[in-house]
TORMARTOR-22367 format. One line per 3 residues: number of its first residue (from 1); for each residue x, y, z of C-alpha. Coordinates in Angstrom, 1 decimal. Example, Ala and Ser with C-alpha at 12.3 -4.5 7.8 and 13.67 -1.06 7.14 Angstrom:
1 = 12.3:-4.5:7.8 ~ 13.7:-1.1:7.1
// end
This chain:
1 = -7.3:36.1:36.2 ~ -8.3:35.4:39.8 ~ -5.7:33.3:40.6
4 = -5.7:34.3:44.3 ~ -8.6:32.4:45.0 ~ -7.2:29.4:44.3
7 = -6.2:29.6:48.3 ~ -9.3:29.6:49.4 ~ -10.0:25.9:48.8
10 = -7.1:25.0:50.9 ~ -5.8:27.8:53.1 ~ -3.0:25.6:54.3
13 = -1.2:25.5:51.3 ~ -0.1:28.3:49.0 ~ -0.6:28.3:45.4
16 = 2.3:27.5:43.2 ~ 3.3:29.6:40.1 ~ 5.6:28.7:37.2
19 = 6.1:31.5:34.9 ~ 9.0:30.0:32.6 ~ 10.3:33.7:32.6
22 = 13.9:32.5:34.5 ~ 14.7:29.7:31.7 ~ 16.5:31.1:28.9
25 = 14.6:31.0:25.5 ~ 14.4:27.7:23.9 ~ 14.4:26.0:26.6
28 = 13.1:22.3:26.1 ~ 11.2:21.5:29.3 ~ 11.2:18.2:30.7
31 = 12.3:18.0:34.5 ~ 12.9:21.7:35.2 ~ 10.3:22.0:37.9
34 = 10.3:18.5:39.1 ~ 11.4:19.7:42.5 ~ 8.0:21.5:42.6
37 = 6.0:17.8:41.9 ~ 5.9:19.1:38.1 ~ 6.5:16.6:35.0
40 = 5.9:17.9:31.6 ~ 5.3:15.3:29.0 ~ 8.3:16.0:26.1
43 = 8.9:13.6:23.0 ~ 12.2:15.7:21.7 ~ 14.0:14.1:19.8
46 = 17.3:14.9:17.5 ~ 17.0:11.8:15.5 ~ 13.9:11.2:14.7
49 = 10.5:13.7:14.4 ~ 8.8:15.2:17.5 ~ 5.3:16.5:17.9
52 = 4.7:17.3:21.8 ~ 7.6:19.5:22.9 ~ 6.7:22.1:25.6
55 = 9.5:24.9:24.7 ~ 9.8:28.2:26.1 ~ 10.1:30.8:23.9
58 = 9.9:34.4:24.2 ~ 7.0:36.1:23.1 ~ 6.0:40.5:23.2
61 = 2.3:38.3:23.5 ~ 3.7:37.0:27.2 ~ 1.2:38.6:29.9
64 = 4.5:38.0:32.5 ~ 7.3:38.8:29.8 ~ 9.4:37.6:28.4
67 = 8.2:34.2:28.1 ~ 5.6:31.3:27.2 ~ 5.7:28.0:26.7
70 = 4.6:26.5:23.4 ~ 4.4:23.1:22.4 ~ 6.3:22.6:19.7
73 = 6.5:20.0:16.7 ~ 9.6:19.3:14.7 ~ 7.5:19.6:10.9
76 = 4.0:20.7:10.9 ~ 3.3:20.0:7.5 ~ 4.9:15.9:8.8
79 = 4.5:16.1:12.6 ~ 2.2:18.4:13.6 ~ 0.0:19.3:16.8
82 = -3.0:17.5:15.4 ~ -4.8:15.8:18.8 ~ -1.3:15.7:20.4
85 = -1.8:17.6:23.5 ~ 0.2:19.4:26.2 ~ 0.4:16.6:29.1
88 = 1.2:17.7:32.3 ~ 1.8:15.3:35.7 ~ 1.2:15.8:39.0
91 = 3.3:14.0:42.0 ~ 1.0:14.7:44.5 ~ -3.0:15.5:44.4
94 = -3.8:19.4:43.2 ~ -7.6:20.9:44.0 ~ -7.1:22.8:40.8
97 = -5.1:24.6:38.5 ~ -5.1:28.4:36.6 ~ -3.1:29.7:33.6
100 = -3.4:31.8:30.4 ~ -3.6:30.2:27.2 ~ -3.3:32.0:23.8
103 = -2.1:31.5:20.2 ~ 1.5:31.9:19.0 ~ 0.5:30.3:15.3
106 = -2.5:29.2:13.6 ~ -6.4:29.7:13.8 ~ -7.8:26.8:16.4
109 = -10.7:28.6:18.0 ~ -11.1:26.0:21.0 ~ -9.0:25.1:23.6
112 = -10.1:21.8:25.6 ~ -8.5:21.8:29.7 ~ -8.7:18.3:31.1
115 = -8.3:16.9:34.9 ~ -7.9:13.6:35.8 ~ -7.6:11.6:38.8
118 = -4.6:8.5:39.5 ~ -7.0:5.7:38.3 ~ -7.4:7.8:35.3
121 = -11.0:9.1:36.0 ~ -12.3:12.1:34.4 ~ -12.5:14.8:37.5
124 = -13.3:18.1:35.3 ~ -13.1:19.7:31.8 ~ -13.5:23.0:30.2
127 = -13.7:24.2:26.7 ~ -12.4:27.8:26.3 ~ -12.2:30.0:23.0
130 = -8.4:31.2:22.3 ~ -7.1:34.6:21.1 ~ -3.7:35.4:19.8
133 = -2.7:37.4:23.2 ~ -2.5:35.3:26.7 ~ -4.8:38.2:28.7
136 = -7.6:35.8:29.5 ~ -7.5:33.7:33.0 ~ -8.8:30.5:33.0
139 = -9.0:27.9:36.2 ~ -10.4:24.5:36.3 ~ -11.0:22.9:39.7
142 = -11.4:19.1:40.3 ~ -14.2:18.6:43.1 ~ -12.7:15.4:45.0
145 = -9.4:17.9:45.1 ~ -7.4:14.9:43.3 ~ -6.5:15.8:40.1
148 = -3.0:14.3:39.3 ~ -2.7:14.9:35.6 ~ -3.9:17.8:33.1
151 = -4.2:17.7:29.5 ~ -4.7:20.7:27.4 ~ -5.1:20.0:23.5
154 = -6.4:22.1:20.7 ~ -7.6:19.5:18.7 ~ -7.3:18.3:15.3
157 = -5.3:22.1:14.5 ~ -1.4:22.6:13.4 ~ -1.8:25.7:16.5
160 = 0.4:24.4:19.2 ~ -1.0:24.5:22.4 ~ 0.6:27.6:24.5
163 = 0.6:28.8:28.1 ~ 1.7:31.7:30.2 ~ 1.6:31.8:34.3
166 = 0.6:28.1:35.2 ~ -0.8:27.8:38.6 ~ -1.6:25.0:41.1
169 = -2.9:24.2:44.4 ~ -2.2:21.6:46.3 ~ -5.5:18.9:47.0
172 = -6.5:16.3:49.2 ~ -5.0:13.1:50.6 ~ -6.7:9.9:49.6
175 = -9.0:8.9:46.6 ~ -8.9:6.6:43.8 ~ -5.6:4.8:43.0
178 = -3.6:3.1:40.4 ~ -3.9:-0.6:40.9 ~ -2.8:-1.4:37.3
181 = 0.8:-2.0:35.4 ~ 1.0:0.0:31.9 ~ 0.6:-1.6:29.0
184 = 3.3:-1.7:26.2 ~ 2.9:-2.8:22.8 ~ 5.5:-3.0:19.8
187 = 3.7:-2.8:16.6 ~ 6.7:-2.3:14.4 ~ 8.5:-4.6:13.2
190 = 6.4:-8.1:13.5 ~ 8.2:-10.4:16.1 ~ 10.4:-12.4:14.6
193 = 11.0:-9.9:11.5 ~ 13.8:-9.9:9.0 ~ 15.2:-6.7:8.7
196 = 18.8:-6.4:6.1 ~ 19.4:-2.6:7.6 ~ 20.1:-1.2:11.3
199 = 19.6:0.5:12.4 ~ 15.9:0.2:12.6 ~ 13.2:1.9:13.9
202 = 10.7:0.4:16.5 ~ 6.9:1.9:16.6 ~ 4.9:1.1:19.7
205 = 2.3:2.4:22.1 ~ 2.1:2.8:25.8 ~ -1.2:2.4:27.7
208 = -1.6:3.2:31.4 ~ -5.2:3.3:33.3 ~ -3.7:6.3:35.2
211 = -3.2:8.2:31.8 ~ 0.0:9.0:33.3 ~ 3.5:7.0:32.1
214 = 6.6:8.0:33.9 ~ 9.4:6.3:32.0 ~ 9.5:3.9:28.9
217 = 12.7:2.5:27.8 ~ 13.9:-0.2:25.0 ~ 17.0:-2.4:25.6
220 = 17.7:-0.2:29.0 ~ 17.7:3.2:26.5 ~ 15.7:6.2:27.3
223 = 12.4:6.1:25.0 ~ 10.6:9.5:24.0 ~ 6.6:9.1:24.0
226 = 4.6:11.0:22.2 ~ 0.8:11.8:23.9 ~ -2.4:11.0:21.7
229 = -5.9:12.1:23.2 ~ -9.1:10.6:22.3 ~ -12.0:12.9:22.7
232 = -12.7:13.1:26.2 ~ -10.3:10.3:27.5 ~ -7.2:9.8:28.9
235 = -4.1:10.1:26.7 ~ -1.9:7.3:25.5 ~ 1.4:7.0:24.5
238 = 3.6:6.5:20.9 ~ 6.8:5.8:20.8 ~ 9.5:6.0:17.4
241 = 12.9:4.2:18.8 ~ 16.2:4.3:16.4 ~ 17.8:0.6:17.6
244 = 20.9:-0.6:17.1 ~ 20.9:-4.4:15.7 ~ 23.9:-7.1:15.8
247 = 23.9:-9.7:12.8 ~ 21.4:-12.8:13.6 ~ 18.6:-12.6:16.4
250 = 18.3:-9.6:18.3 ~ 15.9:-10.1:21.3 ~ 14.2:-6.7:21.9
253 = 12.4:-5.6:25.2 ~ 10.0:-1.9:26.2 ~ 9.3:-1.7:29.0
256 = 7.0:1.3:30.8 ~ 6.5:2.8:34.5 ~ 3.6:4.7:35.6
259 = 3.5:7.5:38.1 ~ 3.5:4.8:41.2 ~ 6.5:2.7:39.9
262 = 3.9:-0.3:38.1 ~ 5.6:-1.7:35.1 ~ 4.7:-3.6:32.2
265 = 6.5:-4.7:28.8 ~ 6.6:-6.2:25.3 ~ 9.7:-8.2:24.2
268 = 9.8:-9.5:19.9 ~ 13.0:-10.6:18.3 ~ 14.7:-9.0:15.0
271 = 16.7:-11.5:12.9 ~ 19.3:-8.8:10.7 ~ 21.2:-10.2:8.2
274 = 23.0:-8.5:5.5 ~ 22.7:-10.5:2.3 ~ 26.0:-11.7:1.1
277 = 24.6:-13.9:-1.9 ~ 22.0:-12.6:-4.1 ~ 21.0:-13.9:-7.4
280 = 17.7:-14.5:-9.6 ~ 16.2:-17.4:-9.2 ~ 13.1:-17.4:-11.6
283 = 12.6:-15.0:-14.4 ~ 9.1:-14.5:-15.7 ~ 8.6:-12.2:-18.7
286 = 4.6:-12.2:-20.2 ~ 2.3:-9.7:-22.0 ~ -0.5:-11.8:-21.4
289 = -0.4:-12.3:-17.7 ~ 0.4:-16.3:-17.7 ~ 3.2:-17.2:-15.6
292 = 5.0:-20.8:-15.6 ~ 6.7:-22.6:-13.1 ~ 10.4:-22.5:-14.3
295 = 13.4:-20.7:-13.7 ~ 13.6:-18.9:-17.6 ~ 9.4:-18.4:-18.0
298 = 9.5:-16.5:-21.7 ~ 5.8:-16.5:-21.8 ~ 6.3:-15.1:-25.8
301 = 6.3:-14.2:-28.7 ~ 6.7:-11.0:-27.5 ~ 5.2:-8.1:-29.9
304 = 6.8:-4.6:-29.9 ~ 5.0:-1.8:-28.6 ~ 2.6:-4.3:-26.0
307 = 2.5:-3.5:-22.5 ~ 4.9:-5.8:-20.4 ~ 4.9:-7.8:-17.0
310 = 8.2:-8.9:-15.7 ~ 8.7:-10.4:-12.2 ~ 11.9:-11.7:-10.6
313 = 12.0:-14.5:-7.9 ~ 15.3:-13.1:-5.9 ~ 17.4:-15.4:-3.9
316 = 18.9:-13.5:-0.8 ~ 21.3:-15.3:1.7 ~ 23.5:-13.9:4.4
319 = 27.1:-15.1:5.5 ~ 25.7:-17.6:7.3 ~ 23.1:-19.2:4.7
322 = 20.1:-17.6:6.0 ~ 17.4:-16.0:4.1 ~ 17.1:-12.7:3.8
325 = 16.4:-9.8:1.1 ~ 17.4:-7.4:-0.9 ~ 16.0:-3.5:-0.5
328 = 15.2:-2.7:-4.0 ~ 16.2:-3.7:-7.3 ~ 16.3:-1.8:-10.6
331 = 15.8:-3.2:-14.0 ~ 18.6:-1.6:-17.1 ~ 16.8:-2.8:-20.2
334 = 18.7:-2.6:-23.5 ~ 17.6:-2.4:-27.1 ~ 21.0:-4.2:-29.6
337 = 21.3:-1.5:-32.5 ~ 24.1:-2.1:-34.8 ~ 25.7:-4.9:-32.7
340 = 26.2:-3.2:-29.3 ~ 23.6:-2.5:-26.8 ~ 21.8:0.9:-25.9
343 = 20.3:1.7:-22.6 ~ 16.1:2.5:-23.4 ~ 15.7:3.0:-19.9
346 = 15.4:2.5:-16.2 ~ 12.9:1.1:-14.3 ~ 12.6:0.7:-10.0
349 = 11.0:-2.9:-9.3 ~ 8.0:-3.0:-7.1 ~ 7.9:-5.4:-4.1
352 = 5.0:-7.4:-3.2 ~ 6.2:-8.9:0.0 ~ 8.9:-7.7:2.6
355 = 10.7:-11.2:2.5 ~ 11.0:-10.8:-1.5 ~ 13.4:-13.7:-1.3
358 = 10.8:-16.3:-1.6 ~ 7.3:-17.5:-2.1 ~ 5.5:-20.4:-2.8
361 = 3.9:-20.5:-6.8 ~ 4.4:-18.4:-9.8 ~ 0.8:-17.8:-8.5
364 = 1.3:-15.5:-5.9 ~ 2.2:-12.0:-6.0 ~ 4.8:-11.7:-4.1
367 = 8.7:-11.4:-5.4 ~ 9.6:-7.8:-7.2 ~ 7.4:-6.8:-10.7
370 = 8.3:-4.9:-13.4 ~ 5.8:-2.8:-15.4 ~ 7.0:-2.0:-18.7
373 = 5.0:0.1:-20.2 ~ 4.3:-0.8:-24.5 ~ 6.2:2.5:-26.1
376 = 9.7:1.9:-24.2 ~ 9.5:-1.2:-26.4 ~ 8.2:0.0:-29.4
379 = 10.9:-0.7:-31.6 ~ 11.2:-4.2:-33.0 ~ 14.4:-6.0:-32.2
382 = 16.3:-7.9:-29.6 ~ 16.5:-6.6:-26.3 ~ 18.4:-7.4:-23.3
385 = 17.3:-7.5:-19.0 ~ 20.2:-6.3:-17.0 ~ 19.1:-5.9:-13.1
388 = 20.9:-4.0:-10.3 ~ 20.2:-5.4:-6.6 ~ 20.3:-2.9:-4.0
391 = 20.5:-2.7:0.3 ~ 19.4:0.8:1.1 ~ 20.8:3.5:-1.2
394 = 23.8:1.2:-1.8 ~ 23.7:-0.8:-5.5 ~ 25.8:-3.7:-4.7
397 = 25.1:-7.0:-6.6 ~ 24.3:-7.3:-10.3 ~ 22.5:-10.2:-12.1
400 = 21.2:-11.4:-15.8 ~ 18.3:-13.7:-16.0 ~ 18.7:-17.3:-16.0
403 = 18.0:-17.8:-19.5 ~ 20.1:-19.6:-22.2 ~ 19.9:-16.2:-24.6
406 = 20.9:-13.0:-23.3 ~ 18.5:-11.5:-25.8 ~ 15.2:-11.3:-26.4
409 = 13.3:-10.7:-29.4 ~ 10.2:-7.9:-29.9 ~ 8.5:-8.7:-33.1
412 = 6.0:-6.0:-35.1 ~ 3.2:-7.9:-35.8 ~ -0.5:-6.5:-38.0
415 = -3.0:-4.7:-36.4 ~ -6.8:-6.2:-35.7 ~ -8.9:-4.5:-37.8
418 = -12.0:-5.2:-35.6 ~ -16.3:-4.7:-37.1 ~ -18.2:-4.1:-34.6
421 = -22.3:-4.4:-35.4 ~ -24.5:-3.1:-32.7 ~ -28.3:-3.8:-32.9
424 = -31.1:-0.8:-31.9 ~ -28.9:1.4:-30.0 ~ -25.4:2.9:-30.9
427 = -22.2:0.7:-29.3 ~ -21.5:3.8:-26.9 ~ -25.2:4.8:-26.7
430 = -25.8:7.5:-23.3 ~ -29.0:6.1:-22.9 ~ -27.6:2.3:-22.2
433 = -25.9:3.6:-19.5 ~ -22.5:4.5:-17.8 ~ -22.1:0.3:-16.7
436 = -22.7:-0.6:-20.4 ~ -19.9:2.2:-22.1 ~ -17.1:1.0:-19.0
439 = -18.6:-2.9:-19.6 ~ -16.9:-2.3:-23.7 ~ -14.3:-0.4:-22.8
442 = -13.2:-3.2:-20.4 ~ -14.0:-5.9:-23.3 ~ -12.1:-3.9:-25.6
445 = -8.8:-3.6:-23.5 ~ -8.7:-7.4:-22.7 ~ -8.9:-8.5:-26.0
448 = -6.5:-5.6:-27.0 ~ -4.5:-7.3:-23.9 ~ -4.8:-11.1:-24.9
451 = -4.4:-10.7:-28.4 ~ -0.9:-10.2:-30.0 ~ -0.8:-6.8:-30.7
454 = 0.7:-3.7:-30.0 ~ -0.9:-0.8:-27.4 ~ -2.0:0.9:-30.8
457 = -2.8:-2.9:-32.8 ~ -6.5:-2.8:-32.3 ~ -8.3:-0.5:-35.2
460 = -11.8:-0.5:-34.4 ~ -15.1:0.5:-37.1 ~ -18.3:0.8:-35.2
463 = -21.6:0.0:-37.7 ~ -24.5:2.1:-37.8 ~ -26.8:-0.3:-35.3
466 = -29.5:-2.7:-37.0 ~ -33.1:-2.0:-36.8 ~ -34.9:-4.7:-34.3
469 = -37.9:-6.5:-36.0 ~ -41.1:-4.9:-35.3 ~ -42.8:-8.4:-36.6
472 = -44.2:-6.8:-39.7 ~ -43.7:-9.0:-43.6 ~ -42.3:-5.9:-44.5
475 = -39.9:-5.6:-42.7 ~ -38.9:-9.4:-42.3 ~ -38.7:-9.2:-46.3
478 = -36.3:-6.3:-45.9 ~ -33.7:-7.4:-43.7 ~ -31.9:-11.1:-43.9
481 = -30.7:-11.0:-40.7 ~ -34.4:-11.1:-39.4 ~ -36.2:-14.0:-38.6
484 = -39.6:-14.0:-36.9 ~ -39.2:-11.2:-34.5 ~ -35.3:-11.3:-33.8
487 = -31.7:-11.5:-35.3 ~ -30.1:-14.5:-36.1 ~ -26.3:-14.4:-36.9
490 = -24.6:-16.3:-39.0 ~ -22.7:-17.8:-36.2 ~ -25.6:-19.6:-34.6
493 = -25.4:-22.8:-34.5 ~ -28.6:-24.7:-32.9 ~ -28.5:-27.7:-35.3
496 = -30.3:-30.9:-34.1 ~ -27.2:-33.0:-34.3 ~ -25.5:-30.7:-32.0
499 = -21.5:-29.4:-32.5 ~ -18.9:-31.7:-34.2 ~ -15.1:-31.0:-34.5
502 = -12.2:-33.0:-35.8 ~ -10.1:-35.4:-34.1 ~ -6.6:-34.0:-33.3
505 = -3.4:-35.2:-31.7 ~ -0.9:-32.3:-29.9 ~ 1.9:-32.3:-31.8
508 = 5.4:-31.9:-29.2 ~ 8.9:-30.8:-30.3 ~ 10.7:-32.4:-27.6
511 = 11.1:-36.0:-26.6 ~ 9.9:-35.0:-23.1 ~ 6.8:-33.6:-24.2
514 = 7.0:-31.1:-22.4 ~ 6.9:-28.2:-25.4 ~ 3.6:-28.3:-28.1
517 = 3.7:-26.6:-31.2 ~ -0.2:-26.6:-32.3 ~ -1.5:-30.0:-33.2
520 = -2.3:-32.6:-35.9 ~ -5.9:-33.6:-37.2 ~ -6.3:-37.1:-37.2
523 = -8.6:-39.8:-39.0 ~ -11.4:-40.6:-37.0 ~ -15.0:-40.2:-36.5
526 = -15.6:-36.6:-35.2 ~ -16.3:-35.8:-31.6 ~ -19.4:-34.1:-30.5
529 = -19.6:-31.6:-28.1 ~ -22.2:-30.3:-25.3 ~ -25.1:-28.4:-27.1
532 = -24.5:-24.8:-28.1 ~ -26.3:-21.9:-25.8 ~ -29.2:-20.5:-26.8
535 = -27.7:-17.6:-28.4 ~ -25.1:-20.3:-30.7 ~ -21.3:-20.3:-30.1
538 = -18.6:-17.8:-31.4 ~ -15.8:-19.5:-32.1 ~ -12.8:-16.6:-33.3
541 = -9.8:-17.5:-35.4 ~ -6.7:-18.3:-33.8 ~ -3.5:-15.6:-34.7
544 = -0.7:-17.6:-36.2 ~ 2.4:-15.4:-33.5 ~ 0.2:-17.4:-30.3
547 = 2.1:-20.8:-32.0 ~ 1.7:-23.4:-29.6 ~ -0.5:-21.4:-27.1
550 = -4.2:-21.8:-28.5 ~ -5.1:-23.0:-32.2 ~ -8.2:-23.8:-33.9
553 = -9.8:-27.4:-35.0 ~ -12.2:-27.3:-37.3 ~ -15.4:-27.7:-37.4
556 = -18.5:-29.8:-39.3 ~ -20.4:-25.8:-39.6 ~ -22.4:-27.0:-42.5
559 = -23.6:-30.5:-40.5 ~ -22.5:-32.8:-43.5 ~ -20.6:-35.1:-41.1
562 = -17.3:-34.3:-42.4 ~ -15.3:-31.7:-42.3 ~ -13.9:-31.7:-45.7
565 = -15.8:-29.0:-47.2 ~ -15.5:-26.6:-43.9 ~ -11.5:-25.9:-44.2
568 = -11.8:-23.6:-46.7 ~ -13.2:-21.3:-43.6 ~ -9.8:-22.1:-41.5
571 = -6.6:-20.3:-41.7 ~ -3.8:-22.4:-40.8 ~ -0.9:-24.9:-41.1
574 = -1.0:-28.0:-42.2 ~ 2.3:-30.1:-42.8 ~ 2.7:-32.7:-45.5
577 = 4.1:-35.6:-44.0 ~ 5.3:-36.9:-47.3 ~ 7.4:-33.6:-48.3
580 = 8.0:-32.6:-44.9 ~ 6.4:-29.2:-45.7 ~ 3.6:-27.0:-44.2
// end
């Protein structure tokens, strides 16, 4: 490499060498030549990972032995070299600069050398292929002779960026300056965050128009900052911070110099409280996905073996009455067998929303859910929710639902035995498509989800499809279903006189009213209701275990204007009020 004529630009000065061959190997370097106007850019950290760490380290590879230095990362399978380059600062204006760059580990074929002037200009760049060796010179000069930073980065790669023999000559007085302060931003946590731990960590980023940031510090502490490089800009700045926190509101300032002394900041404040009171304030439990508004929500009958939603509502206060939250919480759910109850299993909660202590409706999803899946309940019986509240790793607080029982019962009900009759095509026909098998697949899972069954309740027989009428008298003589050139089901209802039902009455339990079981047909004319669609109205039975949730009225089907000769076609309840039986 013909680093001698780096003098020629600027006979007055000499050209300045750093070899890294007098620090001992390992050396993290920082500050080591700052005598010289030298600043390396070095995120080492002890605590916390680290992915731009210019280290010396001895090499046989070294082309002035023993030494290079390599910019290291903590993890590279975590916190690797990927666009985090070597940054390099300047105190005073350099005409250009030389060194030797080479491969210690990994295959990244380019290496990109970047100059940059104090207002954060672009003064040269080079793109150089790398070897595993550091024989091959390379210099980069910067015309207006005012480079004050330089950035070498290998690019998206794990390689770390390595250098032997960096060299430098001094440039020119004058050219453009840094007029503006840095800019610092705290992205992590939101101001004004609750936070039940501390330490805790605090994620920013560091902008300067220079490209160049001297110092950054958080509550007067030393910050390490990480260099990211856009292609073909300047580098900016990350920073990971480990800060300590006080209980109540911890005001928490970063601030940042660049190269001339400019500073700029971000201040948030972090409210820590540990909780000291935590208990459950609502327990829903559904298989059907309806949630109520109450503190004990059993949205049953439950059915063993049926896919389970549970969600708590968790109240969290600190010493001081505050809200706050818990970390995680784990649900212990038993199964009584023979009068004593036997751990089925254990299941983390998941956590919708970082302040899990409250939210608004049963609506939203927010609070910690439990999904329990249909085989851990498979066995019919009673089983009990036990629920273990945790800060960190740390299980600290314990808590039973709200509820009057501290069982609850899983009942075995029948299987649907479902027909399915398509028309022309097979159900699960290739030809309709891949939208049409997902569309009854989906169908088929809801109403294996809404009705009272178990995962495994719903048998299903597909039919041999039906013939579509080709309009010929033979045909429409040998099939009942077809009428004129369609299908009519027997379902279809497109009588004149429209749809009539029964009068009813809901029928409550409580004097409040506020719990239904079914309801009661009373005497009356019938009620009509809107027209049916053009393709009639399918009205399915009601399953006796849904109880108070959904039940059928009948209905005038044969268009008599009663219904007295249509209950034979309903299965259901009906309570003599003069024996007090159903």
């Amino acid at each position: 490499m013909a680093l001698c004529c780096l003098g020629a630009v600027n006979p007055a000065h000499a050209v300045t060498f750093l070899k890294f061959d007098e620090l001992p190997d390992g050396t993290n370097v920082e500050e080591q030549y700052a005598a010289l106007g030298v600043h390396f850019v070095n995120d080492f950290s002890s605590v916390s990972g680290y992915r731009a760490c210019p280290r010396v380290t001895a090499t046989a590879a070294a082309w002035s032995a023993p030494n290079v230095l390599v910019n290291e990362t903590w993890d590279e399978r975590v916190w690797g070299s990927h666009n985090t380059p070597m940054v390099i600062r300047f105190d005073e204006p350099t005409s250009g600069v030389g060194m030797r760059l080479g491969r210690v580990r990994g295959d990244a074929g380019f290496a990109t050398i970047s100059l940059f002037d104090a207002a954060g200009g672009l003064c040269a760049q080079r793109q150089i292929p790398l070897a595993d060796d550091f024989t091959v010179g390379t210099e980069i000069w910067a015309p207006e002779a005012n480079a004050r930073l330089l950035v070498i980065d290998y690019g998206d790669s794990s390689c770390p960026e390595a250098l032997d023999d960096l060299a430098f000559l001094p440039g020119l007085p004058g050219g453009p300056a840094d007029t503006k302060p840095p800019k610092v931003q705290i992205a992590e946590p939101a101001d004004n965050a609750v936070v039940n731990e501390q330490p805790v960590f605090i994620r920013g980023r560091v902008e300067d128009n220079s490209g160049a940031v001297a110092a950054c510090k958080i509550n007067g502490q030393g910050v390490r900052l990480s260099p990211r490089t856009p292609p073909s800009q300047k580098p900016y700045y990350e920073f990971l911070h480990l800060q300590p926190l006080e209980p109540g509101s911890n005001p928490v300032a970063a601030a940042a110099w660049d190269a001339v002394g400019m500073t700029g900041g971000h201040a948030i404040t972090i409210h820590f409280g540990l909780p000291a009171d935590v208990r459950i304030q609502d327990f829903h439990l559904t298989q059907r996905g309806i949630l109520r508004d109450k503190p004990c929500d059993l949205d049953g009958p439950f059915v063993a073996g049926k896919f389970t939603i549970c969600r708590l509502r968790v109240q969290a206060l600190t010493g001081y009455g505050t809200p706050t939250y818990v970390s995680a919480a784990k649900l212990f759910l038993y199964r009584n067998e023979g009068g004593s109850d036997q751990l089925v299993t254990e299941l983390w909660g998941t956590q919708y929303s970082p302040l899990t202590g409250s939210f608004n409706s049963p609506s939203q999803m927010a609070g910690i859910h439990f999904w329990i899946p249909g085989h851990l309940t498979n066995i019919e019986g009673q089983y009990r929710f036990h629920f273990q509240f945790y800060l960190g790793d740390l299980p600290l607080w314990e808590s039973d639902p709200p509820c009057a029982s501290s069982h609850i019962t899983f009942s075995r009900t029948n299987p649907v035995r479902m027909f399915v009759l398509p028309t022309e095509a097979p159900l699960l026909s290739p030809y309709l498509g891949q939208s049409h098998v997902q569309g009854v697949l989906e169908v088929l899972d809801f109403f294996r989800r809404a009705y009272p069954i178990a995962e495994d309740g719903l048998d299903l027989v597909i039919g041999a499809p039906l013939p579509l009428a080709d309009g010929s008298d033979a045909m429409n003589a040998a099939h009942t279903y077809i009428d004129g050139t369609g299908f009519e089901w027997t379902f279809k209802d497109l009588h004149a006189s429209g749809i009539w039902r029964a009068p009813y009455e809901t029928v409550y339990i409580d004097p409040q009213r506020t719990t239904s079981l079914g309801a009661r047909i009373t005497t009356g004319p019938l009620v009509n209701l809107p027209p049916a669609a053009m393709w009639g109205v399918f009205r399915p039975g009601s399953p006796p275990q849904w109880e108070d949730k959904k039940f059928s009225v009948p209905m005038d089907d044969d268009h008599d204007g009663s219904i007295d000769n249509d209950l034979i076609h309903y299965a259901g309840s009906f309570r003599d009020e003069q024996t007090g039986q159903w």
